[in-house]
mmJSON file of the N, C-alpha and C atoms, coordinates in Angstrom:
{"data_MODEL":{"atom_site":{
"group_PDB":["ATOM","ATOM","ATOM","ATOM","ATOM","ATOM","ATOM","ATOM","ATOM","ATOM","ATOM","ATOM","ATOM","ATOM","ATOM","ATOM","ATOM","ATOM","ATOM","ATOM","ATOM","ATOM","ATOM","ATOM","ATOM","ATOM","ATOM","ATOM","ATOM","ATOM","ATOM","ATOM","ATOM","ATOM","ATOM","ATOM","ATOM","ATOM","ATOM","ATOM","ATOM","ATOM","ATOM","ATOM","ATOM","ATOM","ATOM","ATOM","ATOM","ATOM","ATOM","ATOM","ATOM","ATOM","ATOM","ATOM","ATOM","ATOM","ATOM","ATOM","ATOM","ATOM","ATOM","ATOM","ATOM","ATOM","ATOM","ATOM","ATOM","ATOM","ATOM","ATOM","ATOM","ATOM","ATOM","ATOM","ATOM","ATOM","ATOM","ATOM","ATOM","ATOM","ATOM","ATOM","ATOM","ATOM","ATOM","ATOM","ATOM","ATOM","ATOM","ATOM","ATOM","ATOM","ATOM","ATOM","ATOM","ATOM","ATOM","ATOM","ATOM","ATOM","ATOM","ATOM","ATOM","ATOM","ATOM","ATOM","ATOM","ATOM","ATOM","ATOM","ATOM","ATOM","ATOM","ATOM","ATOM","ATOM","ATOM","ATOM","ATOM","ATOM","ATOM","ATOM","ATOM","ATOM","ATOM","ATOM","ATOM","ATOM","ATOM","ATOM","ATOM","ATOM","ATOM","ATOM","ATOM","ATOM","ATOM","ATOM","ATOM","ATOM","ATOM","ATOM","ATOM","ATOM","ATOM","ATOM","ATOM","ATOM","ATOM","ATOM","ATOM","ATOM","ATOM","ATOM","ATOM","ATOM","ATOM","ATOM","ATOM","ATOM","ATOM","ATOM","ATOM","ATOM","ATOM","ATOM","ATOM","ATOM","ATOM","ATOM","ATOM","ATOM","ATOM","ATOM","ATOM","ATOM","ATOM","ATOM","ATOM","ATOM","ATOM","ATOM","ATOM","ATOM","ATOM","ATOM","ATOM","ATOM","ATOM","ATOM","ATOM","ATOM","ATOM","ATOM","ATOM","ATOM","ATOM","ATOM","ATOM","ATOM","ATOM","ATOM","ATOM","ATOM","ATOM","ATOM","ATOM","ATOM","ATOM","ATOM","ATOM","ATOM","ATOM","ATOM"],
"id":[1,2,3,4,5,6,7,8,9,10,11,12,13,14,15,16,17,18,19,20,21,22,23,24,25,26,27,28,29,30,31,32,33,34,35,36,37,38,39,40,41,42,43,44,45,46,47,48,49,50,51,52,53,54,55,56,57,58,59,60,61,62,63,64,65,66,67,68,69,70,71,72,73,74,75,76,77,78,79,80,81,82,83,84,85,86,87,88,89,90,91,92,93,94,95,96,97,98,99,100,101,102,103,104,105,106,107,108,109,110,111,112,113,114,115,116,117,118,119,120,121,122,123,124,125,126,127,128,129,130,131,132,133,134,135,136,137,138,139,140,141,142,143,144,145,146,147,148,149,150,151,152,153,154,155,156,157,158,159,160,161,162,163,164,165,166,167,168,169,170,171,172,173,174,175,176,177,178,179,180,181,182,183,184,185,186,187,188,189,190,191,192,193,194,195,196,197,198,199,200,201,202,203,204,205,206,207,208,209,210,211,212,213,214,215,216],
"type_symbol":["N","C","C","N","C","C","N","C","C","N","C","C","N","C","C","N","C","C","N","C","C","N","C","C","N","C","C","N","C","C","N","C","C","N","C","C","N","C","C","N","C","C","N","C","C","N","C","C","N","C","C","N","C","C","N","C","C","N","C","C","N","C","C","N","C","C","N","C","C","N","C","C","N","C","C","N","C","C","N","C","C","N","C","C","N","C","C","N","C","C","N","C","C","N","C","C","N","C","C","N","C","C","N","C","C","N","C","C","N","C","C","N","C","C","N","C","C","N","C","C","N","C","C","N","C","C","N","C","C","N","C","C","N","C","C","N","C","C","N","C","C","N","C","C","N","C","C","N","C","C","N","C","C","N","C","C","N","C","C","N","C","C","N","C","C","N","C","C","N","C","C","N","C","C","N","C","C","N","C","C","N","C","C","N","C","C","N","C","C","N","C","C","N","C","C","N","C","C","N","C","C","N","C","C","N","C","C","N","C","C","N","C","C","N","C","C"],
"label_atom_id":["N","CA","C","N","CA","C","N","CA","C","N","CA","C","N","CA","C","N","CA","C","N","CA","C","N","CA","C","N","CA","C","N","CA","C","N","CA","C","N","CA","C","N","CA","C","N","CA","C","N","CA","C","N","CA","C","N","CA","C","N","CA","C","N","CA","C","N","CA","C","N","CA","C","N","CA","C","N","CA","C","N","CA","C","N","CA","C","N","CA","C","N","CA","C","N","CA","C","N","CA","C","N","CA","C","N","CA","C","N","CA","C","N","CA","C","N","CA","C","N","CA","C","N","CA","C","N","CA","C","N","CA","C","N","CA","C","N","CA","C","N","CA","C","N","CA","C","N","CA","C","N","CA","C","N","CA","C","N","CA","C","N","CA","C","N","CA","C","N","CA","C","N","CA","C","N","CA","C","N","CA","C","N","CA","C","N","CA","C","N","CA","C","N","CA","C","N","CA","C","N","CA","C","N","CA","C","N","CA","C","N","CA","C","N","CA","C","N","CA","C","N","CA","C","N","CA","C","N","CA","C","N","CA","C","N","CA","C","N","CA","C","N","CA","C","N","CA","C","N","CA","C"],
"label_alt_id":[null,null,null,null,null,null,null,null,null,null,null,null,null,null,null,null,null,null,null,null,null,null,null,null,null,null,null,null,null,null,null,null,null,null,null,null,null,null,null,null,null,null,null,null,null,null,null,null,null,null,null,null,null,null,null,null,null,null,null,null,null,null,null,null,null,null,null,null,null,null,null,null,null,null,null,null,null,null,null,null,null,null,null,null,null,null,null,null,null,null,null,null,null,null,null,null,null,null,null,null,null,null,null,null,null,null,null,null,null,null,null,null,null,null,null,null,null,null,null,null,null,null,null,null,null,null,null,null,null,null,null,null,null,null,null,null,null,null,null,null,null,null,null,null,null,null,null,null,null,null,null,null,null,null,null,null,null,null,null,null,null,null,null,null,null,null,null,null,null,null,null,null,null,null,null,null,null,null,null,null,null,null,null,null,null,null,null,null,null,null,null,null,null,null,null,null,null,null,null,null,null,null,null,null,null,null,null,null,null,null,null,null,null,null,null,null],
"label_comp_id":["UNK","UNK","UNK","UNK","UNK","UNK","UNK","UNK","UNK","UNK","UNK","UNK","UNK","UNK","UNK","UNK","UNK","UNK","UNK","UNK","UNK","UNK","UNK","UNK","UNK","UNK","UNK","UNK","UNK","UNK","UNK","UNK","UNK","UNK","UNK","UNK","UNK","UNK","UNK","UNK","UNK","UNK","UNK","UNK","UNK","UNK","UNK","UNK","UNK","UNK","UNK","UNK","UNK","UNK","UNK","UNK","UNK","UNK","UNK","UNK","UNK","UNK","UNK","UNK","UNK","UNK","UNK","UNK","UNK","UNK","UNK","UNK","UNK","UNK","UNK","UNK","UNK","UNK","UNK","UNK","UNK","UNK","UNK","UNK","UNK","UNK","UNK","UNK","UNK","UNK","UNK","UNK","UNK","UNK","UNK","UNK","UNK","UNK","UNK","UNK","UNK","UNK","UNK","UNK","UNK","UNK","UNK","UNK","UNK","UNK","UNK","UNK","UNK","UNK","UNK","UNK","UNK","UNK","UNK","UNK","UNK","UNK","UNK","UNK","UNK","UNK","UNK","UNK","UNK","UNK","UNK","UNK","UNK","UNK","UNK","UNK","UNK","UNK","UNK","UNK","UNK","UNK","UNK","UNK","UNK","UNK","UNK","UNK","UNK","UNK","UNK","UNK","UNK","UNK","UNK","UNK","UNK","UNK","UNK","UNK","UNK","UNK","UNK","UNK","UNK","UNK","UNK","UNK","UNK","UNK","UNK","UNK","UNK","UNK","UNK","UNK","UNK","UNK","UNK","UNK","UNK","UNK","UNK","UNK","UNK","UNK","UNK","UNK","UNK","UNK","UNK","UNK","UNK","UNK","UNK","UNK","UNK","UNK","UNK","UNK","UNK","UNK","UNK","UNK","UNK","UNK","UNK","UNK","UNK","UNK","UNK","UNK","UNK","UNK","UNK","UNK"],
"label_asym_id":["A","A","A","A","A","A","A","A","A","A","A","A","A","A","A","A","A","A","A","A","A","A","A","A","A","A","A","A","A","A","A","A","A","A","A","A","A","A","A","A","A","A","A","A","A","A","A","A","A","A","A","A","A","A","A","A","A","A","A","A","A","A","A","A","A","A","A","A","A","A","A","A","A","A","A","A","A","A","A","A","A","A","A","A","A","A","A","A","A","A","A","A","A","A","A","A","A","A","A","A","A","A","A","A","A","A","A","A","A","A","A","A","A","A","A","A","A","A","A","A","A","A","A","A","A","A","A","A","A","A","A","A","A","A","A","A","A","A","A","A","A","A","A","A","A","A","A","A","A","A","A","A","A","A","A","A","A","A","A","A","A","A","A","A","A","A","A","A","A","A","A","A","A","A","A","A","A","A","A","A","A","A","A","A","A","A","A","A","A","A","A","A","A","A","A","A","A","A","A","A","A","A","A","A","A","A","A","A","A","A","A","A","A","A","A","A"],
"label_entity_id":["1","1","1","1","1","1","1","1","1","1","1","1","1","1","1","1","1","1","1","1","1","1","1","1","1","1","1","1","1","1","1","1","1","1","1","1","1","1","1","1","1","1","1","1","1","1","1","1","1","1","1","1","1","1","1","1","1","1","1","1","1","1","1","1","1","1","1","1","1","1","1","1","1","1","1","1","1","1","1","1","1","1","1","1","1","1","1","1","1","1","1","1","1","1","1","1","1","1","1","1","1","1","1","1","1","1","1","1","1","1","1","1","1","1","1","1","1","1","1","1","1","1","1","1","1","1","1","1","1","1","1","1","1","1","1","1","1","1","1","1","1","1","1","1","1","1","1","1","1","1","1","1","1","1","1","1","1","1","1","1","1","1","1","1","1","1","1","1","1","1","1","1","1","1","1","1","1","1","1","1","1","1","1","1","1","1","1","1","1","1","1","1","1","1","1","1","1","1","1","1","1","1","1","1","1","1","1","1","1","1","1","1","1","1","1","1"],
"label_seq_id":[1,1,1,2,2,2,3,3,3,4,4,4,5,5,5,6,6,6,7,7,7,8,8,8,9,9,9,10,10,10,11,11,11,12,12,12,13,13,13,14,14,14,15,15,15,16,16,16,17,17,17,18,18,18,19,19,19,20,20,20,21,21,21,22,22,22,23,23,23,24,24,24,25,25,25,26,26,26,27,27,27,28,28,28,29,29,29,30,30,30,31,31,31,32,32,32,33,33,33,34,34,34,35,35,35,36,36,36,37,37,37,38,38,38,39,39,39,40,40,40,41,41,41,42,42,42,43,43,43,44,44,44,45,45,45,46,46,46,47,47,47,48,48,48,49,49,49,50,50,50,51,51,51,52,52,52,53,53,53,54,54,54,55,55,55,56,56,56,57,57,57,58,58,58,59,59,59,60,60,60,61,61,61,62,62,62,63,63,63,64,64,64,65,65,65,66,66,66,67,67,67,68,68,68,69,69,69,70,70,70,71,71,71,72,72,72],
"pdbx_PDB_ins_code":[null,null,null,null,null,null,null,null,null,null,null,null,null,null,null,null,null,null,null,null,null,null,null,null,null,null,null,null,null,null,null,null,null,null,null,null,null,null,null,null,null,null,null,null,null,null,null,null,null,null,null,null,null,null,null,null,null,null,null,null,null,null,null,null,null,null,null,null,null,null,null,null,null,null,null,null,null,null,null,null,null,null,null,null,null,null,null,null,null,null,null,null,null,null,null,null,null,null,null,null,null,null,null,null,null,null,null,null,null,null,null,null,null,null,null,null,null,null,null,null,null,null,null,null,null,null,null,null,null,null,null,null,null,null,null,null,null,null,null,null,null,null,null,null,null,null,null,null,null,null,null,null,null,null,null,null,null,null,null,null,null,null,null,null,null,null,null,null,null,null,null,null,null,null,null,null,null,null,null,null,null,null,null,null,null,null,null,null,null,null,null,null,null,null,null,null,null,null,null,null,null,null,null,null,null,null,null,null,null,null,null,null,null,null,null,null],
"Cartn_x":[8.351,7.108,7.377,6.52,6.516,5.09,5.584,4.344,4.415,3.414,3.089,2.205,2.893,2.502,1.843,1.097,0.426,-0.164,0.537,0.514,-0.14,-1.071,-1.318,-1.869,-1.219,-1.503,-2.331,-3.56,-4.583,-4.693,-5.61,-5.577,-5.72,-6.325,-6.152,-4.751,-4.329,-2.713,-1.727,-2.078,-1.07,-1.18,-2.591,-3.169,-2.348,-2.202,-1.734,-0.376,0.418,1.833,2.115,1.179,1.446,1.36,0.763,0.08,1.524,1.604,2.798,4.019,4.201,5.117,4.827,3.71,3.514,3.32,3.011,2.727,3.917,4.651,5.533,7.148,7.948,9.192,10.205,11.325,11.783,12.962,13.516,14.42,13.545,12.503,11.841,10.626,10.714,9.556,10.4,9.808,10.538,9.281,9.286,8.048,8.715,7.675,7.766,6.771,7.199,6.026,6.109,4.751,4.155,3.256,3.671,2.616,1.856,0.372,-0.769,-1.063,-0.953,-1.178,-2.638,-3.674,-4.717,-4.949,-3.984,-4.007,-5.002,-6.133,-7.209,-7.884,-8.298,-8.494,-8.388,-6.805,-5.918,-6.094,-6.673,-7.004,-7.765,-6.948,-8.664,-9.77,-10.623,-12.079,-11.792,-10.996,-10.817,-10.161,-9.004,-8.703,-9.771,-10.801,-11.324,-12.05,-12.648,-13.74,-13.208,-12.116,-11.604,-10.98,-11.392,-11.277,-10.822,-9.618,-8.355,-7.486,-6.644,-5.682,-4.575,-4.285,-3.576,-3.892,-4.87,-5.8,-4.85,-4.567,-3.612,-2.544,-2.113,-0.847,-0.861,-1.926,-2.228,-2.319,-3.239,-3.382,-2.157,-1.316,0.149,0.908,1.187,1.561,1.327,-0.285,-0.6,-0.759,-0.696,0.046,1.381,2.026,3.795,3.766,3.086,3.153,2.941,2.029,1.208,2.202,2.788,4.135,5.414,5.574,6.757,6.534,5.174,4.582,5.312,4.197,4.01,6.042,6.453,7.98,8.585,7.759,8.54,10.089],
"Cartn_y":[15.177,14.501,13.325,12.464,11.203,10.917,10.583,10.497,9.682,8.673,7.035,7.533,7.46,8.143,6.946,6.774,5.331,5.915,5.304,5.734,4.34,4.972,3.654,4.413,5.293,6.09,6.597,6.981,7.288,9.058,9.51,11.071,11.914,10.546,11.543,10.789,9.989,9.682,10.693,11.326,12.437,13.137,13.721,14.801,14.979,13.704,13.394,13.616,13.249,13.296,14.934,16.046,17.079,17.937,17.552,18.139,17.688,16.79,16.377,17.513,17.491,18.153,19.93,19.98,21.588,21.97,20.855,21.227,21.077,20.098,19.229,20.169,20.515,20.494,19.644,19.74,18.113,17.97,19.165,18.936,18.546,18.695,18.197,16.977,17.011,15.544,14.219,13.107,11.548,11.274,11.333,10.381,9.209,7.724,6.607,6.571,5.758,5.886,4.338,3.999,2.639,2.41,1.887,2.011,0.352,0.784,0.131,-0.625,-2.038,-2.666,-3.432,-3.473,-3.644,-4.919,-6.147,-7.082,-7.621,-7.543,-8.603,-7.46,-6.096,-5.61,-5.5,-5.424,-5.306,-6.927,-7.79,-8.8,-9.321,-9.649,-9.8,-10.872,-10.596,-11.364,-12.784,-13.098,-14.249,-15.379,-14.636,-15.138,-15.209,-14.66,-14.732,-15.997,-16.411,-17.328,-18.708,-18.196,-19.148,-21.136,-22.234,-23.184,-23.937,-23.663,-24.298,-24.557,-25.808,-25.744,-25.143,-24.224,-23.23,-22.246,-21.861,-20.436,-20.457,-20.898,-20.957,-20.065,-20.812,-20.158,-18.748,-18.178,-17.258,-16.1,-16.403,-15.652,-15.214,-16.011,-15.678,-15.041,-15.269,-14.225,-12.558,-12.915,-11.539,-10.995,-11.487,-10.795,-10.32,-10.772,-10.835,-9.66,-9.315,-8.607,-7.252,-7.479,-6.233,-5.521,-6.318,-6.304,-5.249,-5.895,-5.396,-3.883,-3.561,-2.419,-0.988,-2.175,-1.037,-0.864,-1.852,-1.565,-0.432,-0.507,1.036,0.515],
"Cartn_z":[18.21,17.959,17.02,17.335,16.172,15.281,14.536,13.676,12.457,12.989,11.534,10.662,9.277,7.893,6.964,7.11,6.361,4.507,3.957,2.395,1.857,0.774,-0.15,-1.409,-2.052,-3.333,-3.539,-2.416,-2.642,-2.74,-3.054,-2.781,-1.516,-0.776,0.656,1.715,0.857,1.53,1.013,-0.529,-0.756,0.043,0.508,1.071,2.703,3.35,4.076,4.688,3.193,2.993,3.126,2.343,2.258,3.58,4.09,5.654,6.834,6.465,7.724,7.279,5.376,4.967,5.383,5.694,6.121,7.068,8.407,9.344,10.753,10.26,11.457,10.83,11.477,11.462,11.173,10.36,10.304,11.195,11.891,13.285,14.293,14.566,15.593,15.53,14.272,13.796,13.634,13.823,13.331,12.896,11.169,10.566,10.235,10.806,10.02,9.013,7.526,6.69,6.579,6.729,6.492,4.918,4.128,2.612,2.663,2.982,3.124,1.769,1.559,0.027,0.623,-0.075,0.144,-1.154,-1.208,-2.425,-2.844,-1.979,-2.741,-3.356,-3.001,-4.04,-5.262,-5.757,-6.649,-7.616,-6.935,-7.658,-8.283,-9.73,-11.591,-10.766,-10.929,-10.436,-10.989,-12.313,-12.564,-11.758,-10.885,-9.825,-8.683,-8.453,-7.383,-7.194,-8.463,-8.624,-9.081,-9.561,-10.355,-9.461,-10.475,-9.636,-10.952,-10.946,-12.189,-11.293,-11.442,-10.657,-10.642,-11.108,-10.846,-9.773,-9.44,-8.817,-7.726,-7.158,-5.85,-6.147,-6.834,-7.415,-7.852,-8.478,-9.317,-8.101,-6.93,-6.023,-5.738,-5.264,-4.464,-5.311,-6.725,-7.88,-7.325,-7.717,-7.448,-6.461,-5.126,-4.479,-4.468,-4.373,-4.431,-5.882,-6.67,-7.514,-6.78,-6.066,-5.085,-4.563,-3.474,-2.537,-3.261,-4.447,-5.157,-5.884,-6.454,-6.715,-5.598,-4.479,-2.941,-2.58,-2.547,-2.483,-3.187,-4.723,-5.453,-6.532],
"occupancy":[1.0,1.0,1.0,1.0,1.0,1.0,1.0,1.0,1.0,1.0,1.0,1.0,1.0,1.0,1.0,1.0,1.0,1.0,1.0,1.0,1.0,1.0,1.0,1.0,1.0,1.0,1.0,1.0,1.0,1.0,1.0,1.0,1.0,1.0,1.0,1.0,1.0,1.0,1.0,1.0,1.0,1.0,1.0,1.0,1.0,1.0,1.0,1.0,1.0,1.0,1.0,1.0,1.0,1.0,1.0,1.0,1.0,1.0,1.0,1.0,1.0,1.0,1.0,1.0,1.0,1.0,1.0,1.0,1.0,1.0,1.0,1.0,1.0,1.0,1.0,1.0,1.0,1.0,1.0,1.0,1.0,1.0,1.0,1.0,1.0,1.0,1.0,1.0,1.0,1.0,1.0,1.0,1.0,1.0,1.0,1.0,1.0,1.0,1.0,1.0,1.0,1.0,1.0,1.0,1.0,1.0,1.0,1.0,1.0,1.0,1.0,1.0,1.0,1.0,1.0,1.0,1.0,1.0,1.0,1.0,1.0,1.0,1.0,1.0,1.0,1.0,1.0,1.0,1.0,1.0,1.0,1.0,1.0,1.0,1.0,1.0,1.0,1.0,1.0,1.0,1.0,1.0,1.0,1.0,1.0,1.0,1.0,1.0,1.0,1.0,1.0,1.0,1.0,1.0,1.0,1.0,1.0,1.0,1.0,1.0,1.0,1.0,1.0,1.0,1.0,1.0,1.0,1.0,1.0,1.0,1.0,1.0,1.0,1.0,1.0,1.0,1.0,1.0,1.0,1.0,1.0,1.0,1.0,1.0,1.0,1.0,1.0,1.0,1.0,1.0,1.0,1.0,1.0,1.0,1.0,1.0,1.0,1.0,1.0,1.0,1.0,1.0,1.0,1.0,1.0,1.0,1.0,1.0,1.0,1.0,1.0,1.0,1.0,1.0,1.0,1.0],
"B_iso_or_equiv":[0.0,0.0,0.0,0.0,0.0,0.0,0.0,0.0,0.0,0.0,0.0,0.0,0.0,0.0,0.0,0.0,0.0,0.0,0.0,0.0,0.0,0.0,0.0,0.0,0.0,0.0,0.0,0.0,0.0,0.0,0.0,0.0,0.0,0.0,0.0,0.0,0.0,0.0,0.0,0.0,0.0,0.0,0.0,0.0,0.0,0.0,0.0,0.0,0.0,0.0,0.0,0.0,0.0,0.0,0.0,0.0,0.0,0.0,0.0,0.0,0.0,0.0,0.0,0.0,0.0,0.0,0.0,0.0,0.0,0.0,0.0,0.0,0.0,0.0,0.0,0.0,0.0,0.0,0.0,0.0,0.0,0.0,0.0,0.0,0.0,0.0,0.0,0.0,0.0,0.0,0.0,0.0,0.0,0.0,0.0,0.0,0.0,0.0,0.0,0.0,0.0,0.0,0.0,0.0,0.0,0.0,0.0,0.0,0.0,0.0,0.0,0.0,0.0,0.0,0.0,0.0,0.0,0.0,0.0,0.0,0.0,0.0,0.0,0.0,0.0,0.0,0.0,0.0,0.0,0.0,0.0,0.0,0.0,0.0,0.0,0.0,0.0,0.0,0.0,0.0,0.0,0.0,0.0,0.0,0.0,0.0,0.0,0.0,0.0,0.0,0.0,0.0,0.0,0.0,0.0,0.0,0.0,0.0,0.0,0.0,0.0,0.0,0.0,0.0,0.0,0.0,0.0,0.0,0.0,0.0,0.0,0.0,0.0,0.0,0.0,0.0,0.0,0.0,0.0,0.0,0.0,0.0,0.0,0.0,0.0,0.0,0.0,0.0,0.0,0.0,0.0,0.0,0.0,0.0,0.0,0.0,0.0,0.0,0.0,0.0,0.0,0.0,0.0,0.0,0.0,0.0,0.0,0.0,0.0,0.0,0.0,0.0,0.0,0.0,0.0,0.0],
"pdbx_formal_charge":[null,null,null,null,null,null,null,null,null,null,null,null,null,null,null,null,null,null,null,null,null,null,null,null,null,null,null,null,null,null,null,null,null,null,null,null,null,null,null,null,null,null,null,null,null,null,null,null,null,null,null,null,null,null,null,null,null,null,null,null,null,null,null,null,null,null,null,null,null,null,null,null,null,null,null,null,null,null,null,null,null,null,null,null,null,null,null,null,null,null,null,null,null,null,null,null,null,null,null,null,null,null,null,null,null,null,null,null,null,null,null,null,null,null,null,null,null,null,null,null,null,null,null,null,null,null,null,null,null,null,null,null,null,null,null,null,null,null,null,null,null,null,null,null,null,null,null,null,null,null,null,null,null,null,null,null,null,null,null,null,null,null,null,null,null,null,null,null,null,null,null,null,null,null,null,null,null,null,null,null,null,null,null,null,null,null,null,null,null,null,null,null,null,null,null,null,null,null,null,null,null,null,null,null,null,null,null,null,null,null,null,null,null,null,null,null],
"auth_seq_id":[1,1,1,2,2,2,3,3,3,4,4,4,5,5,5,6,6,6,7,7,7,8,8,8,9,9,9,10,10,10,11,11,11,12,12,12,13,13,13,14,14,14,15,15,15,16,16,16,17,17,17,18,18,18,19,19,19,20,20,20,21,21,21,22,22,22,23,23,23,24,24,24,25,25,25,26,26,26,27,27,27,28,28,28,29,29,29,30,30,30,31,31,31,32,32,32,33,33,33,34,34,34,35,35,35,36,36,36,37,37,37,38,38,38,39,39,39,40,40,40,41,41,41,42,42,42,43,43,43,44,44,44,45,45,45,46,46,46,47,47,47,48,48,48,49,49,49,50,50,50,51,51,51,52,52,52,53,53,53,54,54,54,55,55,55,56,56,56,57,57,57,58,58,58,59,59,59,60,60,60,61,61,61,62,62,62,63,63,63,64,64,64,65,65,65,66,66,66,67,67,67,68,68,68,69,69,69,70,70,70,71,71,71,72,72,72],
"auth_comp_id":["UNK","UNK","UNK","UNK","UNK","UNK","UNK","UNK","UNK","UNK","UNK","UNK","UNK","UNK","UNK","UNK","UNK","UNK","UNK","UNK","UNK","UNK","UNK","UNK","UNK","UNK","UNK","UNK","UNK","UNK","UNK","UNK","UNK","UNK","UNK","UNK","UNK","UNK","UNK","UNK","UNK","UNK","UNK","UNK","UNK","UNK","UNK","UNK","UNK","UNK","UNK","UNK","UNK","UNK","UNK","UNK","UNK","UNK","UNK","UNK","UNK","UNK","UNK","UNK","UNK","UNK","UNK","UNK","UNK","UNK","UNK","UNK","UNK","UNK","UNK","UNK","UNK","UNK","UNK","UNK","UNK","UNK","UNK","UNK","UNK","UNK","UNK","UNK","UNK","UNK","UNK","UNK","UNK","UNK","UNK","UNK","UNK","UNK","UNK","UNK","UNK","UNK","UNK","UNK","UNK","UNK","UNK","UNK","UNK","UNK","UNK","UNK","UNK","UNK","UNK","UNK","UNK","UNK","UNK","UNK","UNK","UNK","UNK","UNK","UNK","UNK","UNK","UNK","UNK","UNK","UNK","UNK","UNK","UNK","UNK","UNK","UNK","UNK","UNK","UNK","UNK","UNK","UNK","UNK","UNK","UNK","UNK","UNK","UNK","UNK","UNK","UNK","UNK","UNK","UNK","UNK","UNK","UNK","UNK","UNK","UNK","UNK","UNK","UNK","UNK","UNK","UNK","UNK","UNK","UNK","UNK","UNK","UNK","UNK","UNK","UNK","UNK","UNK","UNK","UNK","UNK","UNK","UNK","UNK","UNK","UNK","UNK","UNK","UNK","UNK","UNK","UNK","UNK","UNK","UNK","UNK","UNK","UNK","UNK","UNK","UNK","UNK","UNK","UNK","UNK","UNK","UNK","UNK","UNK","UNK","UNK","UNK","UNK","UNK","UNK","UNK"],
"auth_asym_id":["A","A","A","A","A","A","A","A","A","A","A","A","A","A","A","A","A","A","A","A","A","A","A","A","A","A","A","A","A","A","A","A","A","A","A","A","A","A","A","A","A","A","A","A","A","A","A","A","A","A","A","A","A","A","A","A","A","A","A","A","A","A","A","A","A","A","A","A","A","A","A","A","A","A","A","A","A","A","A","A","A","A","A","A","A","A","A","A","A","A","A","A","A","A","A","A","A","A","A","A","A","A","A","A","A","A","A","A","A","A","A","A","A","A","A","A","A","A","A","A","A","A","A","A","A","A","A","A","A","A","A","A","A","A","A","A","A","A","A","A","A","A","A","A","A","A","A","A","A","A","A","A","A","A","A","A","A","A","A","A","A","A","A","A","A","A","A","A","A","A","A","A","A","A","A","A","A","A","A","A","A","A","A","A","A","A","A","A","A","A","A","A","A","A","A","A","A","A","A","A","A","A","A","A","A","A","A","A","A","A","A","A","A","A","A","A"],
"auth_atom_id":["N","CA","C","N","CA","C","N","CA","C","N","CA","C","N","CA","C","N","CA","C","N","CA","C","N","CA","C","N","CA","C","N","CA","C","N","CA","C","N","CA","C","N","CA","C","N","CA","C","N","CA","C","N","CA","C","N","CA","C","N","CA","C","N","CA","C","N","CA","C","N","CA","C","N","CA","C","N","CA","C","N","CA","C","N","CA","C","N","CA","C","N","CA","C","N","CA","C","N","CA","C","N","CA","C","N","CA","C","N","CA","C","N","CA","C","N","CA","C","N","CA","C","N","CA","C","N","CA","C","N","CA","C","N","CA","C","N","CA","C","N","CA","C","N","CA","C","N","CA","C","N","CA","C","N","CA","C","N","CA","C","N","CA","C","N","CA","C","N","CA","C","N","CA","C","N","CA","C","N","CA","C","N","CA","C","N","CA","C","N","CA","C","N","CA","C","N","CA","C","N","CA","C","N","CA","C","N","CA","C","N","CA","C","N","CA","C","N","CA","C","N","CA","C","N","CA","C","N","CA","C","N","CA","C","N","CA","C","N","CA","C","N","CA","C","N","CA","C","N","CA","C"],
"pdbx_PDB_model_num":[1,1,1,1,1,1,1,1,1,1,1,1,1,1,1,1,1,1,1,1,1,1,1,1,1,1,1,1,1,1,1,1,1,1,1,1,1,1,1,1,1,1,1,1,1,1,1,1,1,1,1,1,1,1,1,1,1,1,1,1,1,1,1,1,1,1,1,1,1,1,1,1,1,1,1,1,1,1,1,1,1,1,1,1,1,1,1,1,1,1,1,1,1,1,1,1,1,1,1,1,1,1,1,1,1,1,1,1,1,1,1,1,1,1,1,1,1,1,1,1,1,1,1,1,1,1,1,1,1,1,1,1,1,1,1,1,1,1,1,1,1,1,1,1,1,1,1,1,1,1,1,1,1,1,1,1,1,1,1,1,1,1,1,1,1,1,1,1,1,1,1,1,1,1,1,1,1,1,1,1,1,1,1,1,1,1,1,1,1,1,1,1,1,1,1,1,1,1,1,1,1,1,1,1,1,1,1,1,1,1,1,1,1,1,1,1]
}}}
């Protein structure tokens, strides 16, 4: 069997993680795990609104900050 494991730290992605870990075999399972970064969430409102010329910049920061988190 195969099975896409989509993680993004949440409690029902642990929940998730644990269930595959109790339910699937690992000689007969192939999990891929995919970890879901959801960046604009993760981003200060100051960036959101913000119209400095920097803000551009600031966005792509924080993403790329996001990225590197979700990397681990």
């Amino acid at each position: 069997m195969r099975v896409l494991l989509a993680v993004d730290g949440s409690a029902c992605s642990d929940m998730a993680v644990q269930t595959v870990i109790d339910r699937f075999r690992p000689d007969e399972t192939q999990v891929r795990v995919l970890h879901a970064v959801e960046w604009m969430r993760e981003m200060p409102l100051c960036f959101q609104y913000s119209l400095e010329p920097t803000a551009g910049h600031d966005v792509v920061e924080s993403r790329i900050k996001s990225f590197e988190r979700a990397r681990g």
